[in-house]
C-alpha positions as CSV (number, residue, x, y, z in Angstrom):
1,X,88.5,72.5,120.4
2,X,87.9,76.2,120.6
3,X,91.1,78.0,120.4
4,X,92.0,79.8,123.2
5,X,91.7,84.0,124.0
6,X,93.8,86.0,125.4
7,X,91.6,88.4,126.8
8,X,88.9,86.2,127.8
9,X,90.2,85.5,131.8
10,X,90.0,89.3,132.0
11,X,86.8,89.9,130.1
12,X,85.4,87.1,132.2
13,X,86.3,89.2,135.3
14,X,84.6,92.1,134.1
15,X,81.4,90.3,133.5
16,X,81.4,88.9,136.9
17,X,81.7,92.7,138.1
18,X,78.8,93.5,136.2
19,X,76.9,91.1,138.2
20,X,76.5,88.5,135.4
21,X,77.1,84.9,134.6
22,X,80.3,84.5,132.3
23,X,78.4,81.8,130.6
24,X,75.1,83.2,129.9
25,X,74.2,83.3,126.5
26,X,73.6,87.2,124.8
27,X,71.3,87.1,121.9
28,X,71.8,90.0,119.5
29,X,68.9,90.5,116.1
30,X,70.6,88.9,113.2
31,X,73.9,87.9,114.5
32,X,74.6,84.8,116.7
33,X,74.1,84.6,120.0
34,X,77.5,84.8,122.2
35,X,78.7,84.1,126.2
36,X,77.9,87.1,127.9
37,X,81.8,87.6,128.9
38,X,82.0,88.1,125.1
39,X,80.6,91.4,125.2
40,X,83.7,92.1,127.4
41,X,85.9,91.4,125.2
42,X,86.0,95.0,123.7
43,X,87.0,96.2,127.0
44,X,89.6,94.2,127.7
45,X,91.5,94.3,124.6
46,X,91.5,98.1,125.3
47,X,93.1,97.7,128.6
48,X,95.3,95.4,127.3
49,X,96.3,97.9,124.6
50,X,96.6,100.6,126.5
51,X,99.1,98.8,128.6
52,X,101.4,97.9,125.6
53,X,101.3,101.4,124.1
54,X,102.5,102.6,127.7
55,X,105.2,100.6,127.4
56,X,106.6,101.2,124.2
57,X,106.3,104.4,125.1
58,X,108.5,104.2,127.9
59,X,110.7,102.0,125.7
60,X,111.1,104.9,123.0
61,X,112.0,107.3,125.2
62,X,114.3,105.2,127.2
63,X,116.1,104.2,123.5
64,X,116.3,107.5,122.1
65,X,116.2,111.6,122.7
66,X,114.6,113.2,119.7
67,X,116.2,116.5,118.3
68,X,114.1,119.5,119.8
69,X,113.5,120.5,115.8
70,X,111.1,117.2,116.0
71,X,109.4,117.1,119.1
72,X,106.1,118.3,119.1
73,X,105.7,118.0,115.4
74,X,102.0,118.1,113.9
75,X,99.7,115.2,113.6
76,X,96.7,115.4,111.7
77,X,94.2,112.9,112.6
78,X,91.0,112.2,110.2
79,X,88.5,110.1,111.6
80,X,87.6,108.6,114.6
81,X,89.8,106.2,116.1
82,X,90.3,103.3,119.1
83,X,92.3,105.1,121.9
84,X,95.0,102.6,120.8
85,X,95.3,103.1,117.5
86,X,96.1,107.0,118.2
87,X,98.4,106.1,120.8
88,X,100.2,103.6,118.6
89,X,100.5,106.4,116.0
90,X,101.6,109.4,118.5
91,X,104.5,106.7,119.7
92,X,105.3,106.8,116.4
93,X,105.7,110.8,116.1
94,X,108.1,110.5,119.0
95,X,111.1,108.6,117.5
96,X,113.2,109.6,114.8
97,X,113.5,113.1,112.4
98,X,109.8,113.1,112.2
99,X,108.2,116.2,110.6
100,X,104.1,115.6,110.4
101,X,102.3,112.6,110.2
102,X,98.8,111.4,110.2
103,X,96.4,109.2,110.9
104,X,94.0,108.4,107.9
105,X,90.2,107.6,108.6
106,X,90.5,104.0,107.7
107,X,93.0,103.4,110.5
108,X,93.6,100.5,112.9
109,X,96.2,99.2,114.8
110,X,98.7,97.9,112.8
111,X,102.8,96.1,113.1
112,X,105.0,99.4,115.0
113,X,103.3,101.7,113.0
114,X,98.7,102.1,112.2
115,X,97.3,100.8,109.2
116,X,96.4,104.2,107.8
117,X,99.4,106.0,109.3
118,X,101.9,108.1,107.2
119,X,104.9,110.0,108.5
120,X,107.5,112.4,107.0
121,X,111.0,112.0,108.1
122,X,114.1,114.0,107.3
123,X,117.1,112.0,106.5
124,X,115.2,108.8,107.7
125,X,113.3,106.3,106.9
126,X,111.0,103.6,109.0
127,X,111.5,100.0,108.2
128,X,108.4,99.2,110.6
129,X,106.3,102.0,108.9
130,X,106.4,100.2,105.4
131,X,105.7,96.8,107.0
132,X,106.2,93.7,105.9
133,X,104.5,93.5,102.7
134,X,106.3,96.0,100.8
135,X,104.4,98.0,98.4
136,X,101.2,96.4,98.4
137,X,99.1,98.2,96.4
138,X,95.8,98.2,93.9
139,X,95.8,98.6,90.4
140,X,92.3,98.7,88.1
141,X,91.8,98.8,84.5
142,X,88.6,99.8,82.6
143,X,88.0,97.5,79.8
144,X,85.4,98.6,76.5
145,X,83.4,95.5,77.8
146,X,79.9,96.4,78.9
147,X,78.7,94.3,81.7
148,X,75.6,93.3,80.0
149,X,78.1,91.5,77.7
150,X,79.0,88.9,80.5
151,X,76.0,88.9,82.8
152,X,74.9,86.0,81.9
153,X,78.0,84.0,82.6
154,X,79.8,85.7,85.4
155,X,79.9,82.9,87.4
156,X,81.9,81.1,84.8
157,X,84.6,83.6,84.6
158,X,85.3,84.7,88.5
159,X,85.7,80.2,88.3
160,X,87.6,80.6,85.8
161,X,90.1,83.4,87.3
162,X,90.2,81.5,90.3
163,X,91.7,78.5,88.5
164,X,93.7,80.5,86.5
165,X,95.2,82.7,89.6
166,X,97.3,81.0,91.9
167,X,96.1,82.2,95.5
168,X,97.2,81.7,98.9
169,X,100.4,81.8,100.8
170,X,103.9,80.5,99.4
171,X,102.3,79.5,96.2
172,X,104.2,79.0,93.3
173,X,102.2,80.5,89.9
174,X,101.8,77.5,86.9
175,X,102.4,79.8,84.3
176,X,106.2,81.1,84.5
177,X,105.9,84.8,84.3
178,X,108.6,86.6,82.3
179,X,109.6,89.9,83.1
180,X,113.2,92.2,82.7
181,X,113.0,92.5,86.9
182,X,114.2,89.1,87.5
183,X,117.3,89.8,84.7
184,X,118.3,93.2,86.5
185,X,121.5,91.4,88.0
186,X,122.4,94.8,89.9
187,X,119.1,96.0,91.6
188,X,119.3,92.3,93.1
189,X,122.7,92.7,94.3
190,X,122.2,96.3,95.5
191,X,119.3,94.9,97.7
192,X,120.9,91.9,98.8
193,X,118.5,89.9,97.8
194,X,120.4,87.5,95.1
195,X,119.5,84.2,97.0
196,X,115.6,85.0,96.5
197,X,115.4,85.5,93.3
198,X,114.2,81.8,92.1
199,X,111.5,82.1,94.9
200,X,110.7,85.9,93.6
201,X,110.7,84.6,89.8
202,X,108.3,81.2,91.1
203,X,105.6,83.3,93.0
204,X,105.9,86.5,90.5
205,X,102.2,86.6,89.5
206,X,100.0,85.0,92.9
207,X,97.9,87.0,95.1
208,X,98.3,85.5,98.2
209,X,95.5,85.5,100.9
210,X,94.3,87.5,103.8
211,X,92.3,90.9,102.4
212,X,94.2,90.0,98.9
213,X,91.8,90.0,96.0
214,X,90.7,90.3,92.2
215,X,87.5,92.1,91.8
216,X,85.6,92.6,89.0
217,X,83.5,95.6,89.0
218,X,80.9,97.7,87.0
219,X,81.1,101.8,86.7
220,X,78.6,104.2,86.1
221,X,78.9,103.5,82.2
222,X,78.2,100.3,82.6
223,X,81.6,99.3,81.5
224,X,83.8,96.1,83.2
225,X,86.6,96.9,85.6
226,X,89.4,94.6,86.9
227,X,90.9,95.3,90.3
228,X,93.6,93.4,92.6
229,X,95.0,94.1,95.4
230,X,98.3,92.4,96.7
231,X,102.0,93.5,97.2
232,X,105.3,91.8,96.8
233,X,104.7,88.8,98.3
234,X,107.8,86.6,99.9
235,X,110.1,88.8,98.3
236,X,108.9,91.7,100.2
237,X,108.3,90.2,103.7
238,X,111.8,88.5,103.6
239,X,113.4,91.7,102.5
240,X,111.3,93.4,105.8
241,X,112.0,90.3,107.9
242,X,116.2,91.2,107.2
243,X,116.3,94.2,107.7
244,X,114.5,95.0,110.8
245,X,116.9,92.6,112.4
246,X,119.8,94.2,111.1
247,X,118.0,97.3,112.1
248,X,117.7,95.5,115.6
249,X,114.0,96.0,115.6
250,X,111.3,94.1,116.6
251,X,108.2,92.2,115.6
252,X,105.5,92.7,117.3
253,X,102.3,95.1,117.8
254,X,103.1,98.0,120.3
255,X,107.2,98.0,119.8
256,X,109.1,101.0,118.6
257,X,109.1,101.6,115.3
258,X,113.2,100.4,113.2
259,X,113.9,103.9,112.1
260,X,117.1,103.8,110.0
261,X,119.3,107.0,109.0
262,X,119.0,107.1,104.9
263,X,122.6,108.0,104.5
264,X,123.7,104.8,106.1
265,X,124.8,101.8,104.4
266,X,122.1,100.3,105.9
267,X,119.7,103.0,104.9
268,X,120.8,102.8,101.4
269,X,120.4,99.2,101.1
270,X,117.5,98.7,102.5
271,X,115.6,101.7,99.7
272,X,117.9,99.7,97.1
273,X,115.2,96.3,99.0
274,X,112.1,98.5,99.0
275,X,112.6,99.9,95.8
276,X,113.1,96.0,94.2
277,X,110.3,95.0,96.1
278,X,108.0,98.2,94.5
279,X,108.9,96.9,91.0
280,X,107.9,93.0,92.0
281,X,104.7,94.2,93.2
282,X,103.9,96.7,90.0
283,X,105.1,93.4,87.6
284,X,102.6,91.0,89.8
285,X,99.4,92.9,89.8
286,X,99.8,94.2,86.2
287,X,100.4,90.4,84.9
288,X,97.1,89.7,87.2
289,X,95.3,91.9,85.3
290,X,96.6,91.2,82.0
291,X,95.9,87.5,82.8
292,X,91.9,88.4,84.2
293,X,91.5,90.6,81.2
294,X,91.8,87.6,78.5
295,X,89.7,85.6,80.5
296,X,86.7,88.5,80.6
297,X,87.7,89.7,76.8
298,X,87.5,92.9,75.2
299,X,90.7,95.9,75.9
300,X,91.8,98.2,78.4
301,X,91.2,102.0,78.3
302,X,92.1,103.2,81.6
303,X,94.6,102.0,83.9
304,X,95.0,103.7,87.9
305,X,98.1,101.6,89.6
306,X,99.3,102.8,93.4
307,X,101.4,101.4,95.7
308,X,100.1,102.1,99.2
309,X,102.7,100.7,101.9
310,X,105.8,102.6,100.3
311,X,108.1,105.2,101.7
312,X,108.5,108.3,99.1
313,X,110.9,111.0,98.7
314,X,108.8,114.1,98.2
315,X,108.9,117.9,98.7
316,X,106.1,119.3,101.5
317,X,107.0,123.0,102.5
318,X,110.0,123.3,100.7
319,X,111.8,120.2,102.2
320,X,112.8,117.1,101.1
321,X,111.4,114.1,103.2
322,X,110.8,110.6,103.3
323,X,106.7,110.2,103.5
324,X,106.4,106.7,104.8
325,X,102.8,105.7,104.0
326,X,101.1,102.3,105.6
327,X,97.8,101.5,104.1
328,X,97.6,105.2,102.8
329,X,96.9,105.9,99.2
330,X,98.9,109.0,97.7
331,X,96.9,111.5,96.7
332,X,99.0,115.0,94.9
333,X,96.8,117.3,93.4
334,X,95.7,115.3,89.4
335,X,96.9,111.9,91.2
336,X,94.7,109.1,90.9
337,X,93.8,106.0,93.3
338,X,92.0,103.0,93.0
339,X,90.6,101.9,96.7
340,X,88.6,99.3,97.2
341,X,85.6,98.8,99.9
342,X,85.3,95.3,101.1
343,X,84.1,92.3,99.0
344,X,80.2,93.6,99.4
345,X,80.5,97.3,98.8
346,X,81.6,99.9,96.3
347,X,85.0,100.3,95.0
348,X,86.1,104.4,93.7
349,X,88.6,106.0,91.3
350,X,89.5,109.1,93.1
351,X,91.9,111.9,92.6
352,X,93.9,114.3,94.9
353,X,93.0,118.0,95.1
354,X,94.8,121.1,96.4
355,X,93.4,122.2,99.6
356,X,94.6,122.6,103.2
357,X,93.2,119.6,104.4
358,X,94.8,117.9,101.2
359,X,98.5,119.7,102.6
360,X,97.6,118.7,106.1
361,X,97.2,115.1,105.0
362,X,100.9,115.2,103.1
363,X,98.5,114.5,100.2
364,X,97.6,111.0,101.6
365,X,94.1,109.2,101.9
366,X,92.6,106.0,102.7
367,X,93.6,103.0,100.6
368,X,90.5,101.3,101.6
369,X,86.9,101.3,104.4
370,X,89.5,99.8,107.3
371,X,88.1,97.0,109.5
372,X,86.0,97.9,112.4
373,X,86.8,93.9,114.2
374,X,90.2,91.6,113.6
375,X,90.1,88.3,112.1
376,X,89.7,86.0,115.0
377,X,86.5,89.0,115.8
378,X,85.3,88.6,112.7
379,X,84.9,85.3,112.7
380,X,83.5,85.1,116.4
381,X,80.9,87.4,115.6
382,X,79.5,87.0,112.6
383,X,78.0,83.5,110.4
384,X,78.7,82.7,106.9
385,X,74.6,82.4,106.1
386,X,75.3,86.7,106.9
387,X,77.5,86.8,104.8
388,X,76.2,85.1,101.9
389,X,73.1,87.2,102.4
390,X,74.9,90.2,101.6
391,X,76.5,89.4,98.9
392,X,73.1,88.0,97.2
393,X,71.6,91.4,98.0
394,X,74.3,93.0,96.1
395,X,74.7,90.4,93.5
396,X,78.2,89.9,94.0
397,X,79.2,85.9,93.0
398,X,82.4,85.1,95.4
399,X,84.9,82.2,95.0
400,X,87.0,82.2,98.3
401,X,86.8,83.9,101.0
402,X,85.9,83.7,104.4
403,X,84.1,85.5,107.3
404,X,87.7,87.4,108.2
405,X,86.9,89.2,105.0
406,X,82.6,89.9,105.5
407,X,81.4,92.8,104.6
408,X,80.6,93.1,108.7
409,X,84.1,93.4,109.8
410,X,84.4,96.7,107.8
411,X,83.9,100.2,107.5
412,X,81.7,101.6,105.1
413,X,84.1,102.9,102.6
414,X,81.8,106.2,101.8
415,X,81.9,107.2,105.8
416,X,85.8,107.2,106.0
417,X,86.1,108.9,102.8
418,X,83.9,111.8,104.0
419,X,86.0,112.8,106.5
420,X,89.0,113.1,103.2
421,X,86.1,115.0,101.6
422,X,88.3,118.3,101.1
423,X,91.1,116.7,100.0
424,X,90.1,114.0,96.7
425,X,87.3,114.1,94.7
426,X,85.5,110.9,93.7
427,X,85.8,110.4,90.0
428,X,83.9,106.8,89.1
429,X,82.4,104.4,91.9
430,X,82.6,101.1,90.8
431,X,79.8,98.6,92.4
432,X,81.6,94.9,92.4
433,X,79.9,91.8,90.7
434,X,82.3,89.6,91.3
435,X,85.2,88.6,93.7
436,X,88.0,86.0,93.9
437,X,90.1,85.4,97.1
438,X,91.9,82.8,99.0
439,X,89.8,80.2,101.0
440,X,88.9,79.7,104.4
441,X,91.7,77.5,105.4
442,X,94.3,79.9,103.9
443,X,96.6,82.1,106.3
444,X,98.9,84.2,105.0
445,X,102.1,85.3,107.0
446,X,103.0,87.8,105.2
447,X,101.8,90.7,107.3
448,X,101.0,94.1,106.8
């Protein structure tokens, strides 16, 4: 049975004003052919957005009157963007001590706060605006490996890695990891999160699902690199799960953002959570690679590791703020990143400059291409024999995945960084030859 949509009675409605039949069958060259009220579908989502962000709109300013010293405050937007996704962000800008923000060009509509979106508050920090999976992040190593070392039995070690590498939602990883995080009696205390540490020390090490990955990739040199990407798992969404109710926020889409006052003992416990969570993610994807790396051999003689749904305190025209970045790679002058494309394209190294633009952006850029469709589109729009055909074009072998994840769904990761052009510099693009990922009958809930 075909799961139901909740735009479809209204995209029906606007086919039927178009003069056409609901039903009718739309061929498109080298996609499948859909219901003509399909190609609706667009339209009404936007209506249905634009609905939502009007009302949380209306909600914010019926919760809360923002200090004159923040109204108005500057939003620099890269990119081009659905009407929602802007909206989203600029209901964002209107709650709380918010100095600047902006809107990077991989952004989309995201939980309270875009994918892509970073803001700078003084004396506060936004629960919603890290999201629920706390300081997901990539991390790639270069190993001395050349790839013509392994070509001839990649497929053997992406299987490999995929046995090895517990992925998928509320997975427990075979190989108990040790680490000094899980004996740190008083950060656990500090962020209330005692009772989760058995769960925390169980999954330390698993990837999880969704856009949550281990790539490996080839540079310009010709030399093997390892990249994940994946964040703190349960420990992190519980954590964000807590405190947005004590924070009496809400889940949801197009809701006001839980902006908490740092000084509070609220505020301080929930850093003491964020922070916890940061180290849990940086233990996880470092074990990841360490693991990968003895399955592919050789050493590592670069490492790039950024967190990218974080809240920072830094120092932008003199004053000390709270930089909340979702899906939003830091990027201070020397800095690097690793940001990936999707499973089909190339990945880069890239480093922050000093510019205006770079100043503007409060030294943030993408964290990867951002998706152009959501899941349930994805998988409505394109076929897995697409799919495969790209990735046989670009000789990537995958173990996993599914049509959420194509290649299609995406952005093309050099467009979005071109419009970031003036504020990082590309330092090594790294063309991927291999990828692992969750299957197709994996969900994770751990959003964000």
């Amino acid at each position: 049975m075909r799961r139901p949509d909740r735009y479809e009675e209204r995209a029906r409605a606007l086919a039927v004003e178009a003069g056409l039949d609901p039903d009718g069958r739309v061929e498109r060259p080298g996609q499948r052919s859909m219901p003509a009220w399909c190609t609706f579908r667009d339209r009404a989502r936007a209506e249905h957005m634009a609905r939502e962000t009007d009302a949380a709109a209306a909600s914010i300013a019926a919760v809360t009157t923002q200090g004159e010293q923040y109204r108005d405050s500057p939003l620099a937007v890269f990119g081009a963007h659905e009407d929602a996704t802007v909206a989203q962000m600029k209901n964002c800008m209107a709650l709380g001590n918010v100095v600047a923000g902006v809107l990077c060009a991989d952004g989309h509509l995201g939980y309270a706060q875009p994918v892509g979106g970073v803001v700078a508050y003084e004396r506060q920090i936004s629960i919603s605006g890290v999201g629920f999976d706390i300081a997901c992040g990539n991390m790639a190593v270069r190993l001395d490996t050349p790839f013509a070392a392994i070509a001839d039995r990649v497929g053997a070690i992406i299987r490999d890695v995929s046995r090895t590498i517990s992925f998928g939602i509320g997975r427990s990883n075979e190989e108990r990891v040790e680490h000094e995080l899980l004996d740190d009696d008083a950060a656990w205390r500090a962020a209330g999160m005692e009772d989760y540490r058995p769960k925390a020390a169980a999954q330390l090490g698993t990837v999880g699902s969704g856009n949550h990955y281990v790539d490996l990739l080839c540079d310009e040199a010709g030399f093997v690199w390892i990249g994940v990407h994946f964040g703190s798992r349960g420990l992190g969404h519980t954590s964000a799960t807590r405190f947005l109710k004590a924070a009496g926020g809400k889940d949801g889409m197009n809701v006001p953002p839980a902006v908490i006052d740092e000084p509070s003992e609220l505020g301080q416990r929930y850093i003491a959570a964020m922070e916890l969570a940061g180290r849990y993610a940086y233990a996880g994807r470092e074990w990841v690679v360490e693991r990968v790396r003895r399955i592919v051999g050789g050493s590592v003689t670069d490492s790039v590791h950024n967190h990218h749904n974080y809240a920072w305190r830094e120092t932008h025209a003199g004053r000390d703020l709270w930089v909340v970045r979702k899906g939003a790679t830091p990027a201070f002058p020397g800095q690097r990143g690793f940001v990936g494309g999707s499973m089909g394209d190339d990945a880069v190294i890239l480093e922050g400059v000093d510019s205006a633009e770079a100043r503007a952006s409060l030294h943030s850029t993408v964290h990867g291409a951002g998706r152009l469709f959501g899941r349930k589109e994805a998988k409505r729009r394109f076929g897995r024999a697409e799919m495969d055909a790209w990735l046989v074009e670009r000789g990537v072998t995958l173990v996993g995945g599914d049509l959420d994840e194509s290649p299609m769904a995406y952005r093309r990761l050099p467009d979005v960084l071109a419009h970031h052009a003036a504020g990082v510099k590309v330092l090594h693009r790294l063309r991927p030859f291999a990828v692992a990922m969750a299957g197709e009958s994996e969900f994770d809930p751990f959003k964000d």
